[in-house]
C-alpha positions as CSV (number, residue, x, y, z in Angstrom):
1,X,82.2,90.3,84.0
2,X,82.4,92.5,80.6
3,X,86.5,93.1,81.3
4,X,87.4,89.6,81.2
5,X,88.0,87.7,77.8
6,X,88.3,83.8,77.0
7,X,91.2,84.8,74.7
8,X,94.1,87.2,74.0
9,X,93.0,88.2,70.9
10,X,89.6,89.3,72.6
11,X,91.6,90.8,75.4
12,X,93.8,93.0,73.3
13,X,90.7,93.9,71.6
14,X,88.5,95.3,74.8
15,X,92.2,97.0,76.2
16,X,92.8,98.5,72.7
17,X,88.9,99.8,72.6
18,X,88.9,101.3,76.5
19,X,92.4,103.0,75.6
20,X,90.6,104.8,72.3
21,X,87.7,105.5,74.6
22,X,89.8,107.8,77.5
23,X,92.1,109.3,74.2
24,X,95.3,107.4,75.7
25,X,98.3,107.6,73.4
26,X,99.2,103.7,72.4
27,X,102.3,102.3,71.2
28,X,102.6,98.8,69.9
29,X,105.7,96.0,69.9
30,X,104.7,92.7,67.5
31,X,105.9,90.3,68.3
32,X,107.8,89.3,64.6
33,X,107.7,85.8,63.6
34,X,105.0,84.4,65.6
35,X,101.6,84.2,65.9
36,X,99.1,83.0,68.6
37,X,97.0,80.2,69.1
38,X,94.4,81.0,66.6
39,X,97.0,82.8,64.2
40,X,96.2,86.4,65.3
41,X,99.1,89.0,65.5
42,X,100.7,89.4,68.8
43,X,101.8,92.6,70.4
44,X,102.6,94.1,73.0
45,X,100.2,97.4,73.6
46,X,101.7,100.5,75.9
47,X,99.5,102.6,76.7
48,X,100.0,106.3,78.3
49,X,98.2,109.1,80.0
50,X,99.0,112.4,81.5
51,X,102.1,114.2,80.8
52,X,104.9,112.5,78.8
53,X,107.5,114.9,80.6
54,X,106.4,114.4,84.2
55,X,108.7,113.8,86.5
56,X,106.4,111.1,87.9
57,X,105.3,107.8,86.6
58,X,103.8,105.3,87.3
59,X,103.7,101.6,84.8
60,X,101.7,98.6,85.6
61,X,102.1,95.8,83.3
62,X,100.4,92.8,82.8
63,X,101.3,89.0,81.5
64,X,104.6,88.5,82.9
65,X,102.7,85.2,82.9
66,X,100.9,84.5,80.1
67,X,98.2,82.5,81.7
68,X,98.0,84.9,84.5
69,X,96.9,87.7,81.7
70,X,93.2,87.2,82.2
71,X,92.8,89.2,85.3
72,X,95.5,91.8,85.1
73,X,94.0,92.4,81.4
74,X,90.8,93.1,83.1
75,X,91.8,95.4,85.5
76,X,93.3,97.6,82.6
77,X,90.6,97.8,81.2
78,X,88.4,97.6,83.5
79,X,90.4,101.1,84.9
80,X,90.2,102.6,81.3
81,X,86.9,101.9,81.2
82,X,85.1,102.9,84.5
83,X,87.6,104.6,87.0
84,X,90.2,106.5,84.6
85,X,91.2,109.4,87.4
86,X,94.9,109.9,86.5
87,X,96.4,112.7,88.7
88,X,97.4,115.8,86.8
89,X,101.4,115.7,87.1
90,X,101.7,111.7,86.6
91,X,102.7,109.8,83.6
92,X,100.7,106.5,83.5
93,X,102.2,104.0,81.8
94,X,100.3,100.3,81.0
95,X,101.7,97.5,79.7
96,X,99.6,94.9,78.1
97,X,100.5,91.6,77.6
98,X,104.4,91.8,77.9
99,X,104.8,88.2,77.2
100,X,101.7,87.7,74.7
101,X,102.9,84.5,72.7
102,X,102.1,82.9,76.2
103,X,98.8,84.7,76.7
104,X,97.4,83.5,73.7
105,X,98.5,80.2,74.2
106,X,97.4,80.1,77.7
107,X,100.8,78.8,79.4
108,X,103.6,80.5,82.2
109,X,106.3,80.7,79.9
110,X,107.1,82.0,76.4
111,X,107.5,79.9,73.2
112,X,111.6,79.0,74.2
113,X,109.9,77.6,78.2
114,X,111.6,80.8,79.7
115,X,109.8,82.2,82.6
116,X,109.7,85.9,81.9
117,X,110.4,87.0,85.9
118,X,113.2,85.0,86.2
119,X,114.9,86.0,82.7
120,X,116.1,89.9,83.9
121,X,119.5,88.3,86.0
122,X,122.6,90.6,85.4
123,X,124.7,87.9,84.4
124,X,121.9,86.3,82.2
125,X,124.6,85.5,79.4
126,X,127.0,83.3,82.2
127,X,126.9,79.4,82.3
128,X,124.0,78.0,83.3
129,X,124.7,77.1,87.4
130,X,123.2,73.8,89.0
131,X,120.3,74.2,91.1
132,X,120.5,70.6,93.8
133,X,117.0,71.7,95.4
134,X,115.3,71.8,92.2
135,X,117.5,68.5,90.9
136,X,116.4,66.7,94.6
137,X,112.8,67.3,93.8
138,X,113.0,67.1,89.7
139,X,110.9,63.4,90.0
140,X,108.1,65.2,91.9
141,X,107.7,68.0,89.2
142,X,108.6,66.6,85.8
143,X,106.0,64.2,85.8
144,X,102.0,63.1,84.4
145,X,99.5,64.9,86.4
146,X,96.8,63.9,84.1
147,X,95.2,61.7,87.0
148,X,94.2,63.9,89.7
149,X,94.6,61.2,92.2
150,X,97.9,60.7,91.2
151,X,98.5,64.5,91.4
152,X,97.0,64.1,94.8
153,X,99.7,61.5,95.7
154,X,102.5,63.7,94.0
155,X,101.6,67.1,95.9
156,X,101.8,64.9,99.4
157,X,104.8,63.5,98.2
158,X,106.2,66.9,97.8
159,X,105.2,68.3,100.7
160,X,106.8,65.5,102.8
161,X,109.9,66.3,100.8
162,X,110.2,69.8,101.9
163,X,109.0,68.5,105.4
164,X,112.3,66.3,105.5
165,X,114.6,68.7,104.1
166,X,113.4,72.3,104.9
167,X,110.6,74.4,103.3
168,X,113.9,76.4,102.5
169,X,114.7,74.4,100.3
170,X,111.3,75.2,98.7
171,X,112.7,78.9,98.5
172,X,116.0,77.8,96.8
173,X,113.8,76.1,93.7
174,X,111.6,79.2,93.5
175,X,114.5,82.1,92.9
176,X,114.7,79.9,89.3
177,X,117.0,78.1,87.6
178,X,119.1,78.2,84.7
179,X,120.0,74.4,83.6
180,X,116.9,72.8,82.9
181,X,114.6,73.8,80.2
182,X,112.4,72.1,80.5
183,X,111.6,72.6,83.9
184,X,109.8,75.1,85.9
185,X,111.5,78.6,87.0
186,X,113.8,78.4,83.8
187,X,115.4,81.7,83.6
188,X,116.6,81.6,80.4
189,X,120.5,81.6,78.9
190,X,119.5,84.8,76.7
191,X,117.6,88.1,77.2
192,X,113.8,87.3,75.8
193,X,112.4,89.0,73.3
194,X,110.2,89.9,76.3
195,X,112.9,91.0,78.4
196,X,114.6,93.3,75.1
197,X,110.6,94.9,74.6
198,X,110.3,95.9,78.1
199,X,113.7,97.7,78.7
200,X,112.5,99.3,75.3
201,X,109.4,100.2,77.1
202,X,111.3,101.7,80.0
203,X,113.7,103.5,78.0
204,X,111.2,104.8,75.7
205,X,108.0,106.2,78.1
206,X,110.1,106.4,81.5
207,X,112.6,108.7,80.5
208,X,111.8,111.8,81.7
209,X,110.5,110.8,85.1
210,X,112.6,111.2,88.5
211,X,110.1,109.1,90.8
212,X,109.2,105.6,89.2
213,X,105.8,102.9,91.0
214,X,105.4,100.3,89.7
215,X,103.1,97.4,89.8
216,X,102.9,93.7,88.3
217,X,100.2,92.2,88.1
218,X,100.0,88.1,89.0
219,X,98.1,85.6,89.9
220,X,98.1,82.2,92.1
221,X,99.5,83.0,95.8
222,X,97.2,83.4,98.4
223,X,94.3,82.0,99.5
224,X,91.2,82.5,97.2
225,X,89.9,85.8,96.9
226,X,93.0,87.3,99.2
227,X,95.4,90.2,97.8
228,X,98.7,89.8,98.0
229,X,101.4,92.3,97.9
230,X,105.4,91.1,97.4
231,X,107.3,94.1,97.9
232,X,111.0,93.2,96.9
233,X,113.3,95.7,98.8
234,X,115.3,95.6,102.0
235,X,112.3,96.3,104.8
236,X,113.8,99.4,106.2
237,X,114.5,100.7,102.8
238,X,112.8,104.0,102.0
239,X,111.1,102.6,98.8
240,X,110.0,99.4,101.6
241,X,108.0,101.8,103.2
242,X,106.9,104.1,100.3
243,X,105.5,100.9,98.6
244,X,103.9,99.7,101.4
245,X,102.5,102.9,102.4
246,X,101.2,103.4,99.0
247,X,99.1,100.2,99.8
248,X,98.5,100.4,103.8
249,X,99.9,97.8,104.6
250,X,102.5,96.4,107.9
251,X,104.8,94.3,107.9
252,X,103.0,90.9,108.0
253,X,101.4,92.0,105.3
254,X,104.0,91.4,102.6
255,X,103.4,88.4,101.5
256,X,105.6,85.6,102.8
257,X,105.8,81.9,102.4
258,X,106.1,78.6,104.2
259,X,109.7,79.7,105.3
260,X,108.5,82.8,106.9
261,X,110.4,85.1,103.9
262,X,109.9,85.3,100.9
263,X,112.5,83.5,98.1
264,X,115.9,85.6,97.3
265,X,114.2,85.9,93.0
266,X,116.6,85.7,90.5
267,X,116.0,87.7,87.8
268,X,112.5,89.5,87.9
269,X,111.1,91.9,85.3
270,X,110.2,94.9,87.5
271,X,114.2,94.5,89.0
272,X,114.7,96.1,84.9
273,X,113.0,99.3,85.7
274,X,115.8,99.7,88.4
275,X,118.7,98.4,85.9
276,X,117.4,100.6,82.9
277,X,117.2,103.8,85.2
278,X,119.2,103.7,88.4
279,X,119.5,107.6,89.0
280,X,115.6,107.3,88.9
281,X,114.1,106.8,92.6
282,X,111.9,103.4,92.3
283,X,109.3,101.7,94.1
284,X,106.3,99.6,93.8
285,X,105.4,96.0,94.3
286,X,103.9,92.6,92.6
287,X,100.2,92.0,93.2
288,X,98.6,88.7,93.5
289,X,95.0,88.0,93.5
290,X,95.2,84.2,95.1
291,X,93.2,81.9,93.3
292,X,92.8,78.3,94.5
293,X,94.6,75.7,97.7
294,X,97.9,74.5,97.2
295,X,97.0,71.2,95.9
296,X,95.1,72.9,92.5
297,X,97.3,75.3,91.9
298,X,100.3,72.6,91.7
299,X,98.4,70.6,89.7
300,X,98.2,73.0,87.5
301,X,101.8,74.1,87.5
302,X,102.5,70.5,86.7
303,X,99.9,70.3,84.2
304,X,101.3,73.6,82.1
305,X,104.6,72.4,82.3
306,X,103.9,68.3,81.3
307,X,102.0,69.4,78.2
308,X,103.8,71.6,76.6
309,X,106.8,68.8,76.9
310,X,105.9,64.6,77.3
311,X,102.0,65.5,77.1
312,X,101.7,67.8,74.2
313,X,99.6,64.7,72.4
314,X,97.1,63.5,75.8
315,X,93.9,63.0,74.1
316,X,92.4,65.3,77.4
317,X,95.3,68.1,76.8
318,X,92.5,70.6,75.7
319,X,90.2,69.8,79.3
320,X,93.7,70.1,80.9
321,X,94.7,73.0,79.7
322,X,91.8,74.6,80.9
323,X,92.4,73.2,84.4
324,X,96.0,74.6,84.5
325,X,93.8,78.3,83.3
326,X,91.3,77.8,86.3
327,X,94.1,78.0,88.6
328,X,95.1,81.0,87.2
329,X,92.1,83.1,86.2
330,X,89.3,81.0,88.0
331,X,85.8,81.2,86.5
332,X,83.5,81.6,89.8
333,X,82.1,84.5,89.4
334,X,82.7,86.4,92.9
335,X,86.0,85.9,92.4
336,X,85.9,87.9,89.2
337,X,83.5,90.6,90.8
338,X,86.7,90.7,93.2
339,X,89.0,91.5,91.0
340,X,87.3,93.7,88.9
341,X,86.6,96.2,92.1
342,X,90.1,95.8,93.9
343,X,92.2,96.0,90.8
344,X,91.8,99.3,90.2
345,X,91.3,100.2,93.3
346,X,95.2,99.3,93.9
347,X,96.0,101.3,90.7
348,X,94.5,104.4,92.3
349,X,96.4,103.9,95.4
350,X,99.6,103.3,93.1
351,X,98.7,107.0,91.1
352,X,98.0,108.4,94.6
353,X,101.3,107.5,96.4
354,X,103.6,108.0,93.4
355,X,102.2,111.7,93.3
356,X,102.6,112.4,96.7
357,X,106.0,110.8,96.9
């Protein structure tokens, strides 16, 4: 599994080596003032192919999530490495590692708790509104998940909570919230220095282009192994069905939840490449590679969240942290041979249906 890394400094290092490799022009954002886990730099790296001028493009990014990194990294380079085929009259654009203080520190959220994809709201700079689903649940998710039976105990707990008040409810936590920092889904009261860097990006290698795919890597929904696509616009839009052509997929197959639909998000990154260049026609879709049951993966929600607030001094945090990774970029191998084959698959099929679009 050569394209996967143990770190971001090892990530950036194999991504920054396949782009040299193909020729592909790269840009690079620091990030000023910090520095990772093991005090390397942090950047952001763009990378593009084909013609800056097209009037196509295509951007994939990857590490919305920082501990979610691991796999899209891979695919990027993994692509670079083995399957670059960009078509003639596209502009690829790759973002690596848009939130990289959290990749290198292996957490969701950057160094202020702000979850990057719910941090693009137009009216990020309003009052912070209450959120009473989240507040109803708050005793079932800010709390010690050290003890996996405990955890065990807390995730039925939880469920039975959404069985009594509606799995809608669910829905209402997950479009984020704005009045808790130290909770889950935080969206922020200021732009990011994520959120400024990527409408930089936009602005800066999107320019030119009339037709705009996207894709965002993720990880976490789904059932191991499965792929996942969340396609965000109206279902009979025309960029519904572009998207979803792009990736052959009906109806059923966009990804929903318990409720049947998927949550009204507040505040996603790729809802910027729409804001920074409305006259541009956009479409294009977050992909999730699912990675463990319900019970691990919020587990390991819980466990990101406790330790970087009441359980930053646990004398397990380091076997925890690793946990809360697992459930993000699991180690079994198959599931790595997985992504390393579909991911770039997907990106072909992106490059294909932006071209022919």
């Amino acid at each position: 599994m050569e394209s996967f890394s143990d770190s971001y400094a090892e990530a950036r290092g194999k991504f920054l080596v396949a782009c040299a490799g193909v020729g592909a022009r790269v840009t690079s954002y620091p990030r000023e003032g910090l520095l990772g886990e093991i005090g390397e730099a942090l950047a952001t790296d763009v990378a593009c192919l084909g013609p800056e001028a097209a009037r196509r493009a295509a951007i994939v990014i990857c590490g919305t999530h920082g501990s979610e990194a691991f796999a899209g990294s891979a695919i990027l380079t993994r692509w670079l490495s083995n399957t670059y085929d960009s078509p003639l009259d596209v502009h690829v654009v790759f973002v690596h590692a848009i939130n990289p203080w959290a990749f290198s520190y292996r957490t969701r959220t950057d160094e202020n708790n702000v979850d990057i994809n719910r941090n693009f709201p137009a009216d990020i700079a309003s009052p912070a509104a209450e959120n009473p689903a989240y507040d109803a649940a708050v005793h079932l998710l800010h709390t010690d998940p050290s003890d996996a039976a405990r955890a065990l105990e807390l995730h039925r707990a939880y469920k039975a909570h959404f069985e009594a008040h509606g799995w809608a409810q669910e829905g209402l936590i997950w479009q984020g919230q704005w009045h808790r920092p130290d909770g889950f889904m935080f969206g922020g009261r200021a732009p990011s220095w994520s959120n400024v860097t990527f409408r930089r990006i936009v602005r800066e290698h999107l320019s030119s282009a009339a037709t705009i795919g996207f894709l965002d890597w993720h990880t976490g929904i789904g059932q191991f192994g499965e792929v996942v696509h969340l396609i965000f616009d109206e279902p009979e839009s025309a960029e519904h069905r572009a998207a979803a052509g792009w990736w052959g997929l009906t109806t059923k197959d966009d990804g929903v939840f318990k409720t049947g639909i998927k949550p009204k998000y507040r505040g996603l990154l790729c809802q910027a490449i729409r804001q920074e260049r409305p006259d541009a026609r956009i479409a294009g879709a977050v992909i999730e590679f699912g990675t463990a049951d319900d019970y691990q993966i919020f587990r390991g929600d819980l466990i990101d969240r406790w330790l970087r607030f009441e359980g930053r001094d646990h004398p397990d945090a380091n076997a925890l942290r690793a946990a809360h990774v697992d459930t993000c970029c699991p180690s079994d191998i198959s599931w790595r041979r997985l992504v390393e084959a579909r991911g770039p698959e997907l990106i072909d099929q992106l490059l294909a249906g932006v071209a022919g679009w």
